[in-house]
N, C-alpha and C positions, 0 to 999 in steps of 0.2 A: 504494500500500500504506500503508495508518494504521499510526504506531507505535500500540503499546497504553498506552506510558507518555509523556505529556509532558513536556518539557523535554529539556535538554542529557541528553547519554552521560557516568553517573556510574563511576567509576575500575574498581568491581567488576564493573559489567553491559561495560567495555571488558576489562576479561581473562578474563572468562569467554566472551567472542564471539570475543577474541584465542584460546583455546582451542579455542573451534569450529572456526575456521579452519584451526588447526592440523592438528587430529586429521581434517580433510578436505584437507589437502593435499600428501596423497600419491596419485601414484598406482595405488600398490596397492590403498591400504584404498577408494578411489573405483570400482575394478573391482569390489571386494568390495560396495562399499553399492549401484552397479547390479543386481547379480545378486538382493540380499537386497529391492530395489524391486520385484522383481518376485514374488517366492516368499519363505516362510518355507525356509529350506534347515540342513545339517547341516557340519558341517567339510568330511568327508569328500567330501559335493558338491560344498562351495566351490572345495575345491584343486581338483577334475578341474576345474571351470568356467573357472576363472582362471589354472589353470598353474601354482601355487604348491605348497611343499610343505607338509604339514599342519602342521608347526610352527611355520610364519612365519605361515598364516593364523591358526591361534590366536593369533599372537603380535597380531596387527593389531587382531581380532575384541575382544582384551582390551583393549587402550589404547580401542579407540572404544567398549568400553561403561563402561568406568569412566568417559566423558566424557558418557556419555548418551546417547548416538547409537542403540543397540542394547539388545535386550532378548533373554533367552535362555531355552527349559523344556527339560526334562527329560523322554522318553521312553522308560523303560527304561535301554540303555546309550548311547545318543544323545544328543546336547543342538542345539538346532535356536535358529538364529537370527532374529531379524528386526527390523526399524525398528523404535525406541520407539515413535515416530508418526507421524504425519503429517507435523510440521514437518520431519523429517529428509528425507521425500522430495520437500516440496515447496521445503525450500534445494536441494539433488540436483540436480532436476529444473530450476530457476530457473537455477542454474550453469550446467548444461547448455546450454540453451539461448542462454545468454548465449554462453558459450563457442563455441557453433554458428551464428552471425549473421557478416553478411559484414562485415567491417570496411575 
């Protein structure tokens, strides 16, 4: 994998990656970004998916999009969630996999 910027890890690009990791290491909100890797989904959906009640998954849904992670619209009285991008599912998906290797 090419970084895209050369050189050493500067102080801001490390707490802002230190935040990524955060707001991905829980896991609840990791249940939560499975589900939303595969469908755009609504609160309401998340908790039956993942067993939560709907005011922790908002509560989760909020910290990971004020970090980025998530993006949200509006439907009416619904509001549906989903990866900002790409990059979100393909850190996800990379973890994962990492995670899932015989050590």
């Amino acid at each position: 994998m090419k970084r895209t910027k050369p050189g050493p890890l500067e102080a801001d690009e490390a707490d802002r990656l230190a935040d990524l990791f955060k707001a991905l290491g829980d896991p609840s909100r990791l249940a939560l970004i499975d589900q939303l890797a595969r469908e755009e989904l609504c609160v309401h959906d998340l908790a039956a998916r993942v067993g939560m009640e709907q005011s922790a998954v908002s509560h989760q849904l909020r910290l990971m999009r004020d970090r980025g992670l998530l993006e949200r619209r509006r439907d009416g009285r619904h509001i549906y969630y989903a990866l900002a991008d790409g990059h979100v599912r393909d850190i996800f998906e990379f973890a994962l996999e990492h995670a899932r290797e015989d050590r």
